[in-house]
Every structure is written in C-alpha cells, then in structure tokens.
Backbone as a chain_set.jsonl record, in Angstrom:
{"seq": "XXXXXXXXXXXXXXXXXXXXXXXXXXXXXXXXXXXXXXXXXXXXXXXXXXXXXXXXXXXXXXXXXXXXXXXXXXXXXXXXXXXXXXXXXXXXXXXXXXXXXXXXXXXXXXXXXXXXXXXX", "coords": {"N": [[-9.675, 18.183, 31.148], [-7.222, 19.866, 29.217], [-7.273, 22.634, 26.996], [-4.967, 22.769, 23.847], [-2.983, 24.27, 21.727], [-2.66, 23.813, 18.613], [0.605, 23.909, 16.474], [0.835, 25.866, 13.443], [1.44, 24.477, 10.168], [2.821, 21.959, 7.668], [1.826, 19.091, 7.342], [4.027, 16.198, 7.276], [3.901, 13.356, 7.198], [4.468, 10.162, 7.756], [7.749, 8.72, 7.86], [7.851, 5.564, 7.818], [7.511, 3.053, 5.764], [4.477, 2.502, 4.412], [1.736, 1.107, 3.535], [-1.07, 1.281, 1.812], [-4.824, 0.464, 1.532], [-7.277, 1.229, -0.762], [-11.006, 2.064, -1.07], [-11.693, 2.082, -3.121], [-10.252, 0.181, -4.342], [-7.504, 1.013, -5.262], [-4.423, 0.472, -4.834], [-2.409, 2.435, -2.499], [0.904, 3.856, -1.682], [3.421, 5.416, 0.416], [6.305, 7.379, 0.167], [8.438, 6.622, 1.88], [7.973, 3.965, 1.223], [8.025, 3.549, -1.379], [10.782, 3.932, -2.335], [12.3, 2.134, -0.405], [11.083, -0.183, -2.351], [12.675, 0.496, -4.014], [11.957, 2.585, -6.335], [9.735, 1.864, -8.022], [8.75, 1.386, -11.457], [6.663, -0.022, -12.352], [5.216, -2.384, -10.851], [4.684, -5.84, -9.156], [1.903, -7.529, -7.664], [1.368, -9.435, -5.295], [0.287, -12.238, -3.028], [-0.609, -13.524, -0.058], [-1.722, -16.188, 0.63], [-1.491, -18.271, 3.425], [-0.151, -16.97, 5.377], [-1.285, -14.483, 5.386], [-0.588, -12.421, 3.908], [-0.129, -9.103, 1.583], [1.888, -7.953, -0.597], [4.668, -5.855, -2.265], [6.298, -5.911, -5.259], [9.057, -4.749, -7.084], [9.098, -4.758, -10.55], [10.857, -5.367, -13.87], [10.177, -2.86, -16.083], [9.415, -3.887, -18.912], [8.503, -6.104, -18.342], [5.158, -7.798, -16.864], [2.774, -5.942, -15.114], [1.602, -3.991, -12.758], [1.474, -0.609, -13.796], [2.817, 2.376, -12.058], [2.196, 5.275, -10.464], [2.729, 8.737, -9.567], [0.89, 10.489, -7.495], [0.578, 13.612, -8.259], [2.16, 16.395, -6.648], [2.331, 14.757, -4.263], [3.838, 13.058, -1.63], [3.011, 10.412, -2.575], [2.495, 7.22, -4.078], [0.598, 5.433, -6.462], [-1.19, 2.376, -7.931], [-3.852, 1.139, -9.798], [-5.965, -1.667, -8.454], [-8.019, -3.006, -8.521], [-9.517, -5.292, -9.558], [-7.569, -7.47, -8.932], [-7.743, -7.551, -6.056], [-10.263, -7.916, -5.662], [-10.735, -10.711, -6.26], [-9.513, -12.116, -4.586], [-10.695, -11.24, -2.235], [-9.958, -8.971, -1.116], [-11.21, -5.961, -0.97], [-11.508, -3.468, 0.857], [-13.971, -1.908, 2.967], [-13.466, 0.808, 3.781], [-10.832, 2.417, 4.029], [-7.834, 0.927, 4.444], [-4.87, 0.793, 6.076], [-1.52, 0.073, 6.949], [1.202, -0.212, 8.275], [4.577, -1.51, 6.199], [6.642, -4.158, 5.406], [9.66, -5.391, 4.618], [10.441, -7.943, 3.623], [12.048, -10.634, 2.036], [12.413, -9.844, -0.048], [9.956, -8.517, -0.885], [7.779, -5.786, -0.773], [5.772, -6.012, 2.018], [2.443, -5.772, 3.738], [0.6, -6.689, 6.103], [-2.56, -8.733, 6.091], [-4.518, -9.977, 7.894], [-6.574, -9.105, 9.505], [-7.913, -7.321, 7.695], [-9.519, -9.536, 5.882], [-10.329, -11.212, 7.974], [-12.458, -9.549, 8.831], [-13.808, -9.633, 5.849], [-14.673, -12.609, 6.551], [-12.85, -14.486, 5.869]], "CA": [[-8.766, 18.128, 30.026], [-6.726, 21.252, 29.041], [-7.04, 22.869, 25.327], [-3.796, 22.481, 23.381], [-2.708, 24.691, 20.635], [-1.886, 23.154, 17.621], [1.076, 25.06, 15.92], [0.645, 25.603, 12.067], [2.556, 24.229, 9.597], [2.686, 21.43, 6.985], [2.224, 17.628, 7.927], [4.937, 15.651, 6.446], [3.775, 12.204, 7.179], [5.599, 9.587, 8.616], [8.85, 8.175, 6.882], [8.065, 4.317, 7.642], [6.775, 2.698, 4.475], [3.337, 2.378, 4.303], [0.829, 0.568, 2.108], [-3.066, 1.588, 1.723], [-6.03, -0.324, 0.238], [-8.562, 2.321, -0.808], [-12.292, 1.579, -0.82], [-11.476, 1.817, -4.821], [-9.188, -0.457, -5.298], [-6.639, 1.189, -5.801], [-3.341, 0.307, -4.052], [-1.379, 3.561, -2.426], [2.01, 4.032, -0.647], [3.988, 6.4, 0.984], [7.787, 7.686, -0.274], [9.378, 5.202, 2.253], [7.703, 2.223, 0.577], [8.178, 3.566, -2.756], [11.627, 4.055, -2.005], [11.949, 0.622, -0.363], [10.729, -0.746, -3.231], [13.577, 0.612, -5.436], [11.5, 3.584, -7.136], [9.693, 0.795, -9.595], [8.098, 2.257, -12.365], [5.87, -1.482, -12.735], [5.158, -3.386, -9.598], [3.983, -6.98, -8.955], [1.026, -7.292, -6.511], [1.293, -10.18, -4.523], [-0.774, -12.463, -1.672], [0.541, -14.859, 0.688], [-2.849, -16.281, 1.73], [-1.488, -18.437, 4.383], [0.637, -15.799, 6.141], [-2.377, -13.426, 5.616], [0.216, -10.996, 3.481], [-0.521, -8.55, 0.749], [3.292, -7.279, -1.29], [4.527, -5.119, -3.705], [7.712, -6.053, -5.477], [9.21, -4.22, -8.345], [9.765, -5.266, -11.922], [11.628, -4.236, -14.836], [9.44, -1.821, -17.115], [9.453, -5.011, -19.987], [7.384, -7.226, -17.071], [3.49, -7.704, -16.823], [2.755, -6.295, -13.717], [0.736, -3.095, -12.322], [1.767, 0.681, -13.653], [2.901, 2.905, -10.777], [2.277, 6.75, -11.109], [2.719, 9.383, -8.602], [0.175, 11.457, -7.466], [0.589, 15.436, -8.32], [3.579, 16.472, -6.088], [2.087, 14.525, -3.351], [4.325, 12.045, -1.73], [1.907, 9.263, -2.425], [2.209, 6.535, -5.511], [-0.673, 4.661, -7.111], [-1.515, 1.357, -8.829], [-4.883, 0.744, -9.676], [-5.814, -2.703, -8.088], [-9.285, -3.424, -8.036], [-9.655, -6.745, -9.833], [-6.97, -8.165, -8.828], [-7.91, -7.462, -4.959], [-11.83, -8.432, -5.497], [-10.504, -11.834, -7.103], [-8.628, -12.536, -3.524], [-11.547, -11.19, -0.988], [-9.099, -7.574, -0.292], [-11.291, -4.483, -0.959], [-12.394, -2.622, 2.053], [-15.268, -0.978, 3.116], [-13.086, 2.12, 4.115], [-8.856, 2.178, 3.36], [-6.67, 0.323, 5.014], [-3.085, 1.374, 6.139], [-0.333, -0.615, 7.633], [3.195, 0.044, 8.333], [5.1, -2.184, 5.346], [8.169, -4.372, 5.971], [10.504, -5.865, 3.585], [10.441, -9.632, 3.27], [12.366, -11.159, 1.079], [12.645, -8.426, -1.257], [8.874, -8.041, -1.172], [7.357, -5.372, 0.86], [4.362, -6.744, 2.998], [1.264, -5.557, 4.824], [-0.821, -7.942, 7.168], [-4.353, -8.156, 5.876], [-5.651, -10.613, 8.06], [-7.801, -8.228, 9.939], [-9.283, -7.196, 6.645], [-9.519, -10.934, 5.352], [-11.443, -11.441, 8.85], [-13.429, -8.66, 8.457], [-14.595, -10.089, 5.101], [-15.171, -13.886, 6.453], [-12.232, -15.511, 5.289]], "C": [[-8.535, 19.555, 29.536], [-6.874, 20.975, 27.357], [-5.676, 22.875, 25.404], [-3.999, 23.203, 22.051], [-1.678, 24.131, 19.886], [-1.049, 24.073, 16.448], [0.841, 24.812, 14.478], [1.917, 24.977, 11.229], [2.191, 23.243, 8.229], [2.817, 19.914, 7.314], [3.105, 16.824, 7.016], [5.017, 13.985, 6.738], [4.97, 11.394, 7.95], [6.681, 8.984, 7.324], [8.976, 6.373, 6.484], [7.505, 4.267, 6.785], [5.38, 2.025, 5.225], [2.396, 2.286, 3.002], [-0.602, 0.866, 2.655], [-3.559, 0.869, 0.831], [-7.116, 0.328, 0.231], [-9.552, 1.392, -1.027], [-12.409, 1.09, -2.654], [-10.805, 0.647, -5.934], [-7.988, -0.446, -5.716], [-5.365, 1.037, -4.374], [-2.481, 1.751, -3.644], [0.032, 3.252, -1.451], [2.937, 5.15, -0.754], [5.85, 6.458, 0.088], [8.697, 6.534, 0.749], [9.099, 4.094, 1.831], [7.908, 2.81, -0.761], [10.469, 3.419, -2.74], [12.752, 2.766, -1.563], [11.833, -0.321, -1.19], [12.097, -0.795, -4.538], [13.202, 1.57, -6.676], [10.98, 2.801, -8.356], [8.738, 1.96, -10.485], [6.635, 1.116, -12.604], [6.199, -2.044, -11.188], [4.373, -4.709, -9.994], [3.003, -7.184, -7.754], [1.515, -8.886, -6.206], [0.665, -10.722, -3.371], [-0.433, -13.767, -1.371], [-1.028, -15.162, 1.922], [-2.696, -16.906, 3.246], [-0.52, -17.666, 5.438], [-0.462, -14.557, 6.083], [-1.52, -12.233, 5.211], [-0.348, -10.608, 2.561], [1.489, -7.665, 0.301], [3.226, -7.049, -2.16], [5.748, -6.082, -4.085], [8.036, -5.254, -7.03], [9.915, -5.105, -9.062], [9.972, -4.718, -12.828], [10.016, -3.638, -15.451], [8.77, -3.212, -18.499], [8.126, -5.617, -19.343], [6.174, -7.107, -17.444], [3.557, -7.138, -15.118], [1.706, -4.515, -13.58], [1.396, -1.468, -12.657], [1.958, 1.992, -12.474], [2.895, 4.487, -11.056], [2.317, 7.377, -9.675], [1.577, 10.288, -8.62], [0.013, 12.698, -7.5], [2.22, 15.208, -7.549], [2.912, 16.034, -4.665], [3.478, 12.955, -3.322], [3.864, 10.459, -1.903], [2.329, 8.33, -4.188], [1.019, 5.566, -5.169], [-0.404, 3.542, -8.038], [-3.144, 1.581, -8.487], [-5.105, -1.145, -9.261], [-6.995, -3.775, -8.024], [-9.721, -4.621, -8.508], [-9.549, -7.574, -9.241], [-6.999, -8.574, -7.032], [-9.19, -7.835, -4.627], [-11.798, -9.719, -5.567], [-10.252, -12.567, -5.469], [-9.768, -11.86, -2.019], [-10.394, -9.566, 0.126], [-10.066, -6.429, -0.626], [-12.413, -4.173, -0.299], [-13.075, -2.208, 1.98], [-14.881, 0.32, 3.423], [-11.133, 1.535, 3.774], [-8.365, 2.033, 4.815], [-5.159, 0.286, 5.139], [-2.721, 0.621, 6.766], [0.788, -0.143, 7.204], [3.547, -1.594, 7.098], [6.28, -2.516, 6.057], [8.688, -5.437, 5.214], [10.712, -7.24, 4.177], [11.04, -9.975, 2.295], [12.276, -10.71, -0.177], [11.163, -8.112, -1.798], [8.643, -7.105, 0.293], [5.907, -5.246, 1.158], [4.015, -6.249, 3.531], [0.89, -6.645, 5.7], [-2.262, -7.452, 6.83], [-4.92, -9.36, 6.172], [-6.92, -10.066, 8.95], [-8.833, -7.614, 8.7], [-9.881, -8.54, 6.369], [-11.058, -11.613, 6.79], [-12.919, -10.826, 8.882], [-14.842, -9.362, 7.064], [-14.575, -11.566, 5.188], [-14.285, -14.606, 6.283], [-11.248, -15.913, 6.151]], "O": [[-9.465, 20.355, 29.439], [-6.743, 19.962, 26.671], [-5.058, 22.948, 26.466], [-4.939, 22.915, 21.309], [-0.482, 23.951, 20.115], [-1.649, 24.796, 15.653], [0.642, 23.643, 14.147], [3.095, 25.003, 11.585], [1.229, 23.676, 7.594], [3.95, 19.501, 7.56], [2.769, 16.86, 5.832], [6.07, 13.381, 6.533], [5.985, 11.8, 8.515], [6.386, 8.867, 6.135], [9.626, 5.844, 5.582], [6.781, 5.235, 6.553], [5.287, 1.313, 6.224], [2.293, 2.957, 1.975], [-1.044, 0.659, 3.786], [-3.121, 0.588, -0.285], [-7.968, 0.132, 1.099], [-9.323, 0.191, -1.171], [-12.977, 0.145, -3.2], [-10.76, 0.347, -7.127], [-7.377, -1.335, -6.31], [-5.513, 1.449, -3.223], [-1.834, 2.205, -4.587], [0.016, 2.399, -0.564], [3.202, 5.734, -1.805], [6.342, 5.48, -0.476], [9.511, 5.738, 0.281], [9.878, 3.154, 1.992], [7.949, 1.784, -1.441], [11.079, 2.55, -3.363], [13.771, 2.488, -2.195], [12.409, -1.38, -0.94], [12.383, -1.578, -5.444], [13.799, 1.526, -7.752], [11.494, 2.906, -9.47], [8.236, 3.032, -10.148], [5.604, 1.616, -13.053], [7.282, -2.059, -10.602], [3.578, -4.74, -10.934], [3.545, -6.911, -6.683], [2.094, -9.447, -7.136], [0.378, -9.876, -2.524], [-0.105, -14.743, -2.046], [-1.346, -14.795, 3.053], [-3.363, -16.466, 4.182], [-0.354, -18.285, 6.489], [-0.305, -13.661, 6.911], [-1.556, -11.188, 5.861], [-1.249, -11.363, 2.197], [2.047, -6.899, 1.086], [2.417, -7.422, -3.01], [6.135, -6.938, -3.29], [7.216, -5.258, -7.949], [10.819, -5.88, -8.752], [9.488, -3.598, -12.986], [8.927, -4.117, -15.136], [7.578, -3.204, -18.809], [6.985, -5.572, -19.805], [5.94, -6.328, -18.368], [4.149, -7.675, -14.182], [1.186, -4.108, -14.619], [1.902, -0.994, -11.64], [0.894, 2.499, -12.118], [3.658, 4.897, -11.932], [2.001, 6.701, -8.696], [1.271, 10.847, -9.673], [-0.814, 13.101, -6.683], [3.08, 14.345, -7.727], [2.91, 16.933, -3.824], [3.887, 12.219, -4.22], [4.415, 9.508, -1.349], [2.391, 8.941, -5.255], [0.623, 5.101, -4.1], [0.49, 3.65, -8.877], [-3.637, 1.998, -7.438], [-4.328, -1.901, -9.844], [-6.972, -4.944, -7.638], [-10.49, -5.153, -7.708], [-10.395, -8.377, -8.849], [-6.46, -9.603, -6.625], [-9.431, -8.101, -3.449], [-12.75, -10.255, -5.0], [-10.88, -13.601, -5.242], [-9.441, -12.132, -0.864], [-10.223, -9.314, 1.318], [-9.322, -5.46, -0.478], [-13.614, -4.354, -0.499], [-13.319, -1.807, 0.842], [-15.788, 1.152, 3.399], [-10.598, 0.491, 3.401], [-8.455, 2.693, 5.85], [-4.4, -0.23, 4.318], [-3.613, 0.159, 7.477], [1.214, 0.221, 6.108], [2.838, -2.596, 7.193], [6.882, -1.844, 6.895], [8.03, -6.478, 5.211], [11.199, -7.396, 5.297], [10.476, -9.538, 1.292], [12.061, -11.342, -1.211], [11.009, -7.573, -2.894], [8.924, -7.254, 1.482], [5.081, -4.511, 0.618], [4.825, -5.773, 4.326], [1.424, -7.696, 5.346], [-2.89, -6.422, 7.079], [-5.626, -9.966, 5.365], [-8.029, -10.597, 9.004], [-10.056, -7.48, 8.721], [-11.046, -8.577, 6.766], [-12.153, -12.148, 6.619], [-14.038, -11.336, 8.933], [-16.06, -9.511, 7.163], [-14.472, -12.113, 4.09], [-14.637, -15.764, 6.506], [-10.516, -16.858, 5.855]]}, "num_chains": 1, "name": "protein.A"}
C-alpha cells in the first residue's frame, strides 16, 4: 500500500442532510437538514416505532416543541433531546449519523440498528 498525501485545506462536510444522536442526548444536524427542514427556529421530534423512524419537523415559534440553536459559526444545529429519546429506548452509547430524507414533510433517520442495538 502506497502513502498518499493529503492536501490541506478545510473540510466542508457533505451537503446531504444529516441527523446525529449524540451520546448526550442531544439531537444534531447538518445545513442540508436544517435547510430541508425550512430553517425552523422550534422543531417537533418525532418516532415512528413501527417503521423504526426518528423525524424532525418544523413548527411555528408559538408551538410546544424543541428550541433549535446553531452552534458558533459551525454548520451544525442543536436541540437538546435527552428525555424525550431515553423515554423511547434512542440514546446511544456513541453518536449516531444517518443520511435524512424527507417524508411527508418530516425529515427521517432509520434507527432500527440503534433500537436493535438496545433490545427492542
């Protein structure tokens, strides 16, 4: 196997939307799922146990639903989630990424590999 020089620069992530489930709890995603989403300021968490989904969906500002903040000037937004993901058998032993994909105006992960993971 030959070395390979890696040129410098700045990684700029990928553009598909992507959802994370930190070890914390806390829900993250990428600028194409925020974006996707409709730039919410309030999201709704969502879980579609027999489809084994996990979705965001945005709601007005008025709504009950999960505060969304951005992280520094990183392209990354945040909900905290950890209740509401302990309640339902979702928070990992390490973070969990999947590519996201718009359903019915929610946009969905697959967490039955975590869900397996933890027994269910």
């Amino acid at each position: 196997m030959a070395w390979r020089a890696l040129p410098p620069g700045i990684y700029r992530g990928t553009i598909q939307p992507t959802i994370s489930i930190q070890k914390s709890g806390a829900l993250t995603w990428n600028r194409g799922a925020q974006q996707a989403l409709g730039e919410p300021e309030v999201v709704e968490i969502l879980f579609d146990e027999e489809r084994k989904l996990l979705g965001l969906r945005k709601v007005d500002g008025e709504s009950e639903g999960f505060r969304v903040r951005r992280l520094g000037n990183q392209n990354t937004w945040i909900t905290s989630a950890r209740g509401a993901l302990r309640r339902v058998g979702l928070l990992p032993s390490r973070a969990y990424r999947r590519v996201a994909e718009l359903q019915e105006g929610v946009l969905a992960i697959d967490v039955s590999e975590l869900l397996a993971r933890a027994g269910r």
